[in-house]
C-alpha positions as CSV (number, residue, x, y, z in Angstrom):
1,X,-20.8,11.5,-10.3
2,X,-17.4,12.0,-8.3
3,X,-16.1,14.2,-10.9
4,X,-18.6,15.8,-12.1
5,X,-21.0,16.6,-9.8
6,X,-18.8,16.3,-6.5
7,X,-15.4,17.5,-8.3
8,X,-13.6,15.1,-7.5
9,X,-9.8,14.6,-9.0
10,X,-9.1,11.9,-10.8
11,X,-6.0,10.0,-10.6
12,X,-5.8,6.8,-13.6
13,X,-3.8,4.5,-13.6
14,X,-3.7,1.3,-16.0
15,X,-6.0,-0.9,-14.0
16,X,-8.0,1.2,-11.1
17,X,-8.9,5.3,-11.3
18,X,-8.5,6.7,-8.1
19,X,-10.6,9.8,-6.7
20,X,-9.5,12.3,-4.6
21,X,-12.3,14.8,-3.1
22,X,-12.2,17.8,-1.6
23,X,-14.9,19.9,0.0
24,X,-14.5,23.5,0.9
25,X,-10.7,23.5,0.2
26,X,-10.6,20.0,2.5
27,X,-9.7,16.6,2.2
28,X,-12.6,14.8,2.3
29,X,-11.8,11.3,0.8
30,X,-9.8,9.0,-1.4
31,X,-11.5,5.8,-3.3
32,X,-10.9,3.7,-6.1
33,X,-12.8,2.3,-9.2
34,X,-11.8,-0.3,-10.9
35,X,-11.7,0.0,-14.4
36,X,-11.8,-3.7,-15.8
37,X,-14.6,-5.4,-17.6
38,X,-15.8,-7.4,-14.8
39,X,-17.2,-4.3,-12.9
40,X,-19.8,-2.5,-14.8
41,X,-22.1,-1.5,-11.7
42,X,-21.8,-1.4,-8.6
43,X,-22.9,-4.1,-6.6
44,X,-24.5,-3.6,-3.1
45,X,-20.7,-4.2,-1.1
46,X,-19.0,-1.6,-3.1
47,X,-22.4,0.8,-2.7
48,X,-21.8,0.3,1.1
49,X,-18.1,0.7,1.3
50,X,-17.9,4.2,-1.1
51,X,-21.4,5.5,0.9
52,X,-19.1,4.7,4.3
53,X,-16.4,6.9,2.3
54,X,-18.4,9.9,1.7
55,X,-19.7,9.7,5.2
56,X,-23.4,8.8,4.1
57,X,-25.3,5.6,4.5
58,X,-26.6,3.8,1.8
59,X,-29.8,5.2,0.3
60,X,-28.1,8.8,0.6
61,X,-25.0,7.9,-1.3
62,X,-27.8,6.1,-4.2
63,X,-29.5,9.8,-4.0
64,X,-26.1,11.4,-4.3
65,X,-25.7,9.7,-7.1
66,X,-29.0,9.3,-8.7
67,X,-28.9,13.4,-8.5
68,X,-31.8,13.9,-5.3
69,X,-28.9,14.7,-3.4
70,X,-26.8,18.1,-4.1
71,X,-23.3,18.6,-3.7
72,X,-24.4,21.6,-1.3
73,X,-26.4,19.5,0.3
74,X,-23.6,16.7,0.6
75,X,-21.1,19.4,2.2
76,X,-24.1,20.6,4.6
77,X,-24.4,17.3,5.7
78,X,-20.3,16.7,6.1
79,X,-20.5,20.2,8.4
80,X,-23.1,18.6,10.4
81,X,-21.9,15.7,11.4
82,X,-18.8,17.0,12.2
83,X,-16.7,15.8,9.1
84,X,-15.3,19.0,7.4
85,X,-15.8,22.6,9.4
């Protein structure tokens, strides 16, 4: 979902991919996913803490990822709350 539908640059490195996104030409966020075996969805903590990233709460971040959500209306909702202008 961060690359693809939100664009988001990815950085890899052996253990962790980091995510740097941009909306509109600016910096929005940078997060981290770890790569290893042990994480293979994410658990309700990391749900909160990435949602608190994108400036969403938690059932908007789930319907930014589960595709309800649009990137346009992601970066609407950044401009509104005063998070990108």
């Amino acid at each position: 979902m961060l690359r693809n539908k939100l664009e988001a640059i990815l950085d890899s490195s052996k253990d962790h991919r980091f995510y740097e996104l941009y909306a509109e030409g600016q910096w929005v966020f940078r997060t981290k996913v770890s790569t290893g075996g042990k994480y293979k969805s994410l658990g309700d903590d990391l749900i909160a803490k990435m949602a608190k990233q994108c400036f969403v709460n938690n059932k908007q971040f789930i319907d930014l990822v589960d595709c309800p959500m649009s990137k346009a209306q992601w970066v609407a909702h950044l401009k509104a709350n005063g998070h990108i202008v």
